[in-house]
ROGU-443737 format. One line per field, with one value per residue (C-alpha): residue number from 1; x, y, z. Coordinates in steps of 0.2 Angstrom, whole numbers. Example, Ala and Ser with C-alpha at 12.3 -4.5 7.8 and 13.67 -1.06 7.14 Angstrom:
BEGIN
tipa <- 1 | 2
px <- 62 | 68
py <- -22 | -5
pz <- 39 | 36
//
This chain:
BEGIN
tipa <- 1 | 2 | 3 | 4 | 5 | 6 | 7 | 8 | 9 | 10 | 11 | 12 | 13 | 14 | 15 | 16 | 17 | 18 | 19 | 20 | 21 | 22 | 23 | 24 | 25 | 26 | 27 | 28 | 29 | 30 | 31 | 32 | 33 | 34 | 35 | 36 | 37 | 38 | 39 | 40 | 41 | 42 | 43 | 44 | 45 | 46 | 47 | 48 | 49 | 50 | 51 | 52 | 53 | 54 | 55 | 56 | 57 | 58 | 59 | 60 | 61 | 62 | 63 | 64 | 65 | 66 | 67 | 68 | 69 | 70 | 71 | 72 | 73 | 74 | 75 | 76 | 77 | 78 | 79 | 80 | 81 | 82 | 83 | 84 | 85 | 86 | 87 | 88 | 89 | 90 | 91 | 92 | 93 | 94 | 95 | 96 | 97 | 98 | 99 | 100 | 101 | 102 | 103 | 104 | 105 | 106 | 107 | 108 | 109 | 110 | 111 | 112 | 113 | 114 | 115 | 116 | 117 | 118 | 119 | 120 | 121 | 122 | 123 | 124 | 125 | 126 | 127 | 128 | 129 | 130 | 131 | 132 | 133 | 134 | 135 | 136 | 137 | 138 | 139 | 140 | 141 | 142 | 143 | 144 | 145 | 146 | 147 | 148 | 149 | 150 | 151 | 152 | 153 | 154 | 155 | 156 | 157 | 158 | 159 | 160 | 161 | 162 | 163 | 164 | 165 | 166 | 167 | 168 | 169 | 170 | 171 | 172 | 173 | 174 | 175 | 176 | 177 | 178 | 179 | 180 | 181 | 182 | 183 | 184 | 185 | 186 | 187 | 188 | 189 | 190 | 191 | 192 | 193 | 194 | 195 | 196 | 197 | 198 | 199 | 200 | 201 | 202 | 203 | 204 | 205 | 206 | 207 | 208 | 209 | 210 | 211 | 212 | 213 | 214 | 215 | 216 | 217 | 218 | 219 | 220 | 221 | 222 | 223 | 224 | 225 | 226 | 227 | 228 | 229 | 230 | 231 | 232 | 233 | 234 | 235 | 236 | 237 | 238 | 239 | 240 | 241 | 242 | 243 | 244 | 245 | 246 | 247 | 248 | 249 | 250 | 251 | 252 | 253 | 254 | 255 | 256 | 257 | 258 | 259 | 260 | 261 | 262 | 263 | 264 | 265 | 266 | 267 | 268 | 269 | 270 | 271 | 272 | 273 | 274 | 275 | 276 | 277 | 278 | 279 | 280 | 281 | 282 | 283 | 284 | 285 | 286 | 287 | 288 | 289 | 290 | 291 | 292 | 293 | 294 | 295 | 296 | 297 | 298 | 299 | 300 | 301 | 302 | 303 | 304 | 305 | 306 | 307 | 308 | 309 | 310 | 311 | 312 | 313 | 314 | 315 | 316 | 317 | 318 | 319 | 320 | 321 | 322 | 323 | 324 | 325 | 326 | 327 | 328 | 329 | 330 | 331 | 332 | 333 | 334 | 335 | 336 | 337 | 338 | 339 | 340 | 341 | 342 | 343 | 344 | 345 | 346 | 347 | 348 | 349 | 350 | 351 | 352 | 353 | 354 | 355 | 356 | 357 | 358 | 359 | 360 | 361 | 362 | 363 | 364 | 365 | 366 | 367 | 368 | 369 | 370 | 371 | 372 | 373 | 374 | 375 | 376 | 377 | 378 | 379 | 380 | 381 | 382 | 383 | 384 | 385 | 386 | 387 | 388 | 389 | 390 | 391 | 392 | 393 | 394 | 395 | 396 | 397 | 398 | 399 | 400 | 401 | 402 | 403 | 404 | 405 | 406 | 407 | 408 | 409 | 410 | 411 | 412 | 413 | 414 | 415 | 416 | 417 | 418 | 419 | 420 | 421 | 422 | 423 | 424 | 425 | 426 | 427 | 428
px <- -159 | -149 | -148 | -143 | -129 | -123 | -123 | -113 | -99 | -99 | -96 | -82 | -74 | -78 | -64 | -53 | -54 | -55 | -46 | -65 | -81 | -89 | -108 | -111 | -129 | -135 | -144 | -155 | -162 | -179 | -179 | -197 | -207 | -209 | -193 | -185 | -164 | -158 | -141 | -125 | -119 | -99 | -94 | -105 | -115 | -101 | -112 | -127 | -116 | -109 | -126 | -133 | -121 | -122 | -140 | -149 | -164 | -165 | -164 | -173 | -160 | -165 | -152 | -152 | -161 | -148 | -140 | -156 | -156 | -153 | -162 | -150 | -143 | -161 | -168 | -150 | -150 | -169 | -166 | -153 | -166 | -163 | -177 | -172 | -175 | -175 | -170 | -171 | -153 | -158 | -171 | -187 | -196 | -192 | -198 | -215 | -209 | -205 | -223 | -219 | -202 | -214 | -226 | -215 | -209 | -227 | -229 | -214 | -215 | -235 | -225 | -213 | -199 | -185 | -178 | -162 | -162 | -148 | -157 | -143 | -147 | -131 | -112 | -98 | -80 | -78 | -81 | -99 | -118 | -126 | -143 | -155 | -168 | -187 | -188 | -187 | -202 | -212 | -212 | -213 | -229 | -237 | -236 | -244 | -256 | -261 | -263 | -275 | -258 | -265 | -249 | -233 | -217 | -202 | -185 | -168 | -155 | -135 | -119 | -105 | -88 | -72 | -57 | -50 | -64 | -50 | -41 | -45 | -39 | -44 | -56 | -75 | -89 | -106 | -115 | -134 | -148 | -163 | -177 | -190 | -207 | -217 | -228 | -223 | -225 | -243 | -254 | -242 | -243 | -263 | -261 | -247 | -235 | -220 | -220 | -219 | -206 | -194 | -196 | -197 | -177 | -172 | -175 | -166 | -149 | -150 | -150 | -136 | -126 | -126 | -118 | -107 | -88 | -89 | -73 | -67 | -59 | -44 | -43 | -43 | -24 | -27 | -40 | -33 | -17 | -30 | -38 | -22 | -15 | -32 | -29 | -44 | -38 | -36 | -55 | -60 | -75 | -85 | -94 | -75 | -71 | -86 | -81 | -68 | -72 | -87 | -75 | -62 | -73 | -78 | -61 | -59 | -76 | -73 | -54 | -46 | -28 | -28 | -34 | -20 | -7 | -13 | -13 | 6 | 11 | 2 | 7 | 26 | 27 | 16 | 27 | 45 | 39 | 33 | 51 | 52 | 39 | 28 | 14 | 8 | 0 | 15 | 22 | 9 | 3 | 19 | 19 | 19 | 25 | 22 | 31 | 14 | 11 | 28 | 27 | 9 | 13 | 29 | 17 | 6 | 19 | 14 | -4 | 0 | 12 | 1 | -13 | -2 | 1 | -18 | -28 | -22 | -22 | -43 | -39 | -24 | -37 | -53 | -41 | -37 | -54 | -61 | -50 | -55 | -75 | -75 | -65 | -81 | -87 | -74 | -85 | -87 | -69 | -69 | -86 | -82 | -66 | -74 | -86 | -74 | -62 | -75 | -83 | -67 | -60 | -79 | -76 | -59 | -64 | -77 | -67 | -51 | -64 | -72 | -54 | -48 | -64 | -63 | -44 | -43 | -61 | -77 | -66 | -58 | -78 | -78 | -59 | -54 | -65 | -61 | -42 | -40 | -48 | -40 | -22 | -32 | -33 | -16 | -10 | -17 | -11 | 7 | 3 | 0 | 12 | 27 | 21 | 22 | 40 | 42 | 36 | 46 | 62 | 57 | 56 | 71 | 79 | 72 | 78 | 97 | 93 | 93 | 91 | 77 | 67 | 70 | 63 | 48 | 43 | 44 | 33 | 21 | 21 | 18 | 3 | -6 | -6 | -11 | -24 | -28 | -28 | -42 | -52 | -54 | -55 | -60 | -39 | -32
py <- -264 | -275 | -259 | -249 | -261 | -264 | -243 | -243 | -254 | -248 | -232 | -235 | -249 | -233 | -220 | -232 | -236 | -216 | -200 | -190 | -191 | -175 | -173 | -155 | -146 | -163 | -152 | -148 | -168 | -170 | -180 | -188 | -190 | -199 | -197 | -202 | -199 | -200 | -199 | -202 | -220 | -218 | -236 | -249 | -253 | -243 | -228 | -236 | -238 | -219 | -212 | -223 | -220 | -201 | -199 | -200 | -212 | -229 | -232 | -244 | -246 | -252 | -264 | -272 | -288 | -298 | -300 | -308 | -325 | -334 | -340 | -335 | -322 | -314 | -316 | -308 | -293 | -291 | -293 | -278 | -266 | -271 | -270 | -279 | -266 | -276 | -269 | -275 | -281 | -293 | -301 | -294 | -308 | -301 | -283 | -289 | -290 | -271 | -271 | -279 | -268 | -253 | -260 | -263 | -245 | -237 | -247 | -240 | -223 | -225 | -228 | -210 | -222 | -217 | -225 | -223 | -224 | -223 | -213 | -219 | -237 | -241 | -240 | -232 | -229 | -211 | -191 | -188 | -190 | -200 | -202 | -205 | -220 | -216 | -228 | -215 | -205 | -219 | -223 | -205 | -201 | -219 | -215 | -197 | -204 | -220 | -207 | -193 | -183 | -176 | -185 | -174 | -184 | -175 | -178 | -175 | -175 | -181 | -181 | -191 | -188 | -198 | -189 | -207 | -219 | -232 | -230 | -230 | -218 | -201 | -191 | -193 | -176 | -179 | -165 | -165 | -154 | -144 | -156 | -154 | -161 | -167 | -151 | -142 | -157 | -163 | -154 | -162 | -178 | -179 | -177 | -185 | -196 | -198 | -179 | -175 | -190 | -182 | -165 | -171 | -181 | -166 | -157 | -172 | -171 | -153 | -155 | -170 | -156 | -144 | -159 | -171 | -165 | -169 | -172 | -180 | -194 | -187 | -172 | -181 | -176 | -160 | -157 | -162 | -153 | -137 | -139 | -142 | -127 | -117 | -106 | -115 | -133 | -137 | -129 | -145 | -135 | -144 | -129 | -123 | -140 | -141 | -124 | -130 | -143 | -133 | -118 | -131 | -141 | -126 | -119 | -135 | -131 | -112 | -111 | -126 | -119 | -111 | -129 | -139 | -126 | -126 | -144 | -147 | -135 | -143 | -160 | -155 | -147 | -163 | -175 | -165 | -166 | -185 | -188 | -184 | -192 | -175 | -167 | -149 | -147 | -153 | -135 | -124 | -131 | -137 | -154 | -150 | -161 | -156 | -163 | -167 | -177 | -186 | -188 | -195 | -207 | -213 | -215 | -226 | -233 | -253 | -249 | -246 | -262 | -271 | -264 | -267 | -286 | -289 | -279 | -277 | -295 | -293 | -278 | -288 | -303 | -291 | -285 | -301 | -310 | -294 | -295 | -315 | -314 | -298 | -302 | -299 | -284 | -273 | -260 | -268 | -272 | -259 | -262 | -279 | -275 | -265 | -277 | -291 | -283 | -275 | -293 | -303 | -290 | -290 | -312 | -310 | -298 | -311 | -327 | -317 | -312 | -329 | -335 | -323 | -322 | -342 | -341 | -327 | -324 | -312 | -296 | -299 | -300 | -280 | -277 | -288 | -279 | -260 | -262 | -269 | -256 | -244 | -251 | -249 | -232 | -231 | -238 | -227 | -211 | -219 | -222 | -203 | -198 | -210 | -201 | -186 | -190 | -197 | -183 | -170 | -181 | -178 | -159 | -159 | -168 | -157 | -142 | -150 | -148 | -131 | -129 | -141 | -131 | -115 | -124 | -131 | -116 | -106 | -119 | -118 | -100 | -101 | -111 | -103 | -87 | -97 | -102 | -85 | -78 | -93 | -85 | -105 | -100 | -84 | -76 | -79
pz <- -437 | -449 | -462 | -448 | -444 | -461 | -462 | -449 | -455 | -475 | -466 | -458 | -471 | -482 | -472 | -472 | -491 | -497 | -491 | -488 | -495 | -496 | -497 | -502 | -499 | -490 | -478 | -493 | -495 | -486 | -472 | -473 | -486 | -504 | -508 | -527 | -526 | -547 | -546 | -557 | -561 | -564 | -552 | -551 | -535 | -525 | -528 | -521 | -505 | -504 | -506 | -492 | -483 | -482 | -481 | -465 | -470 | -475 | -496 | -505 | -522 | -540 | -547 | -565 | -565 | -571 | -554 | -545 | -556 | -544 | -531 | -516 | -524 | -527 | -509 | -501 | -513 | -509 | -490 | -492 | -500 | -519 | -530 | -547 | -565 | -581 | -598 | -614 | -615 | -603 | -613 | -619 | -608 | -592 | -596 | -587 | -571 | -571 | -567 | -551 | -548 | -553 | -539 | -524 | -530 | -524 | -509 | -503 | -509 | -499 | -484 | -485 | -491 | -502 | -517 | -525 | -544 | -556 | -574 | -586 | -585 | -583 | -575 | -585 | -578 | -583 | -579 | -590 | -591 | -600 | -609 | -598 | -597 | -596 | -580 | -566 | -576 | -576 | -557 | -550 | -564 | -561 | -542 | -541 | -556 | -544 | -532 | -543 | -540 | -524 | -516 | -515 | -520 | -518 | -533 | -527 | -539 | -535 | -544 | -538 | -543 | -538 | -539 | -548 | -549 | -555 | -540 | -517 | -506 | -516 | -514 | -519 | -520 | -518 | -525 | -519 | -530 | -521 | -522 | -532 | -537 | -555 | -553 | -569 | -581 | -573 | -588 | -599 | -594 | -595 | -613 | -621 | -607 | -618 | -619 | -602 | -600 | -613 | -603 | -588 | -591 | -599 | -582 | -571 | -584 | -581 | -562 | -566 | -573 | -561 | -547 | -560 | -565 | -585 | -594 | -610 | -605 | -616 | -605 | -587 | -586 | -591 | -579 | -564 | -567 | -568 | -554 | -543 | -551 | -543 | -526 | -520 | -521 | -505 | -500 | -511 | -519 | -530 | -539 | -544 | -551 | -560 | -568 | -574 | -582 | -591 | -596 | -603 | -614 | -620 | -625 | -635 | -644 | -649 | -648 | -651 | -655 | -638 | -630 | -641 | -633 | -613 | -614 | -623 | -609 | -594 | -600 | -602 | -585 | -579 | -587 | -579 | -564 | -563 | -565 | -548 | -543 | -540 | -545 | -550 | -532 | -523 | -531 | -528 | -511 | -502 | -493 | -473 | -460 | -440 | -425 | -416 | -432 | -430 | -412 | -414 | -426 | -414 | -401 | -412 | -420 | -412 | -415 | -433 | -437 | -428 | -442 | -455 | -451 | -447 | -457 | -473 | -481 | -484 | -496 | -507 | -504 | -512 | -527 | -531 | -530 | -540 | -554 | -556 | -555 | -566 | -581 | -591 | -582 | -577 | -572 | -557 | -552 | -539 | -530 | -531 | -521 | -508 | -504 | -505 | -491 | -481 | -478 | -477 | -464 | -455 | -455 | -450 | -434 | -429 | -430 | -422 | -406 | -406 | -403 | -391 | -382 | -377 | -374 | -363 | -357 | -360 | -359 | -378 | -381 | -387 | -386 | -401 | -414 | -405 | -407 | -425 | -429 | -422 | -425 | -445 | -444 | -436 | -450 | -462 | -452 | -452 | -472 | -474 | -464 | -473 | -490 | -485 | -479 | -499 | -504 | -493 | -499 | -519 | -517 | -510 | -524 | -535 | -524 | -529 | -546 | -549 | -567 | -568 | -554 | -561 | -580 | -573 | -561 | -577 | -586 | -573 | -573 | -590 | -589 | -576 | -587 | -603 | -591 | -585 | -602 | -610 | -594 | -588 | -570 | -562 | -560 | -543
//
């Protein structure tokens, strides 16, 4: 009941804080069952929270063991489903007690749970794989083997890519794998364990690949300009970006005088147009505005101020209590933000309706919460609709500038066939 609660409400802090999350093949995860999810680590515990929040089962979540050293802390984290993973960087005389993660592990998985496990061991800000850990292994084989591997336990694996994990209110893609079990690496493991461990994680980074956008962190720039240059953008399809990336890292291994040239030319046409304030999709798929969308927003318009002055002090108030407790670990700065706000506006809501319940009765009992949250996303429809507005008003400067359009239109034009002719994309 309380996970179901806390679901509810990270789901909903969650589309206020991001544009859309997309969960793509999420259809294919088994909905009973043993159940291990290994997914990419790019943002902290805020990747625990998207995954849980799209799949349709309660998760059990492995966290590094450093976070349960205290008391308090320890029984809260385990009362949300957080089972604590010690490695060796946090002291070889806590590795013992992964005997005892490794044994909640199989009581759960006895009981059809699920279990959400992060392979790389740790969180890294950025667009890439990395080596995997032997933990996951260890759990799925010691399960089937406590077991005489006559139990089936199902492997799902799931990328998660943010359009800007530095940054809220883009996009995020949940990319989910075909599930999968430990059938093909049973023999091997009989006989040598390590062996069938090393093949086993190669599998699960090939399944990583398949769902996670790589770039070089170099190349970030250059990669979102290619993808908002692509016909498909605005379908939002994972698969393309991830072709993208794959094609363009190649280019820069086998043809690195052609990489060197598309990126001086996407970055020039980049930079001309952030003197306006635009980007390359801003060009290629025009800014729309509609008169429903103004007249809605009129409407609205007392909702949404109201949203403004109530509801957006616990976001400024997450941001700056994230940047003072993660100095050292700035990994976390975002997840820290998030949960920051999401519980300062929860606490809010509950001391505003306490208030208003026993000044003006037992009617403000369920209205209070209903309409700050509505006047919230109020307010973030008025916020969209006053960028496009920003936006409209930079093309039209632009427009007045006629010389400058006709350069950078050429520019672009100039890339997309340099883009065409290294055969990065399919052509439009």
């Amino acid at each position: 009941m309380l996970y179901t609660f806390i679901k509810f409400i990270i789901k909903k802090s969650l589309a206020i804080h991001y544009r859309k999350i997309k969960g793509i093949n999420l259809s294919a995860m088994p909905k009973s069952g043993p159940l291990i999810i290994a997914a990419s680590h790019p943002n902290s515990f805020l990747d625990a929270v998207i995954v849980a929040s799209l799949v349709n089962r309660p998760l059990y979540f492995l966290a590094r063991g450093d976070v349960f050293t205290k008391p308090w802390a320890s029984y809260l984290l385990q009362f949300l489903n957080l089972i604590p993973i010690y490695r060796l960087s946090e002291g070889t005389e806590n590795l013992h007690k992964n005997q005892d993660t490794f044994g909640k592990c199989y009581e759960i998985l006895e009981n059809k749970g699920a279990i959400l496990v992060f392979p790389e061991g740790t969180s890294m800000v950025d667009k890439e794989i990395h080596p995997l850990k032997k933990g996951i292994a260890r759990i799925a084989f010691g399960f089937l083997e406590k077991h005489d591997f006559r139990e089936k336990l199902s492997i799902v694996t799931v990328g998660i890519n943010y359009d800007n994990p530095k940054k809220f209110g883009n996009n995020i893609f949940v990319g989910f794998g075909t599930p999968f079990t430990l059938n093909p690496w049973i023999t091997q493991y009989k006989e040598n364990h390590n062996k069938a461990f090393s093949e086993f994680n190669q599998y699960l980074y090939y399944g990583l690949q398949k769902q996670v956008i790589e770039v070089d962190k170099e190349d970030f720039e250059l990669f979102e300009a290619l993808c908002q240059m692509d016909s498909s953008y605005k379908n939002q399809s994972l698969d393309r970006m991830i072709l993208i990336a794959k094609n363009l890292k190649q280019l820069k291994i086998d043809a690195p005088n052609n990489y060197r040239k598309l990126k001086s030319n996407t970055l020039k046409t980049k930079g001309k147009l952030s003197n306006y304030g635009l980007e390359i999709k801003h060009l290629k798929h025009p800014v729309k505005i509609s008169a429903f969308e103004i007249f809605i927003n009129l409407i609205l318009l007392p909702l949404s101020l109201f949203g403004f002055l109530f509801n957006t002090w616990p976001h400024f108030f997450g941001k700056k209590m994230a940047n003072r407790l993660t100095e050292e670990y700035l990994q976390f700065t975002y997840s820290v933000n998030f949960a920051v706000a999401t519980l300062s506006w929860l606490l809010f809501v509950i001391v505003l309706t306490v208030v208003f319940t026993i000044s003006l009765g037992q009617w403000m009992l369920l209205i209070t919460p209903v309409v700050l949250y509505w006047s919230l996303l109020a307010f973030k429809r008025l916020y969209k609709l006053l960028r496009k507005l920003y936006l409209v008003n930079r093309l039209n400067r632009l427009k007045f500038n006629e010389k400058e359009q006709y350069e950078i239109i050429e520019e672009l034009k100039k890339t997309i066939r340099l883009r065409n002719d290294f055969e990065l994309i399919p052509k439009d």
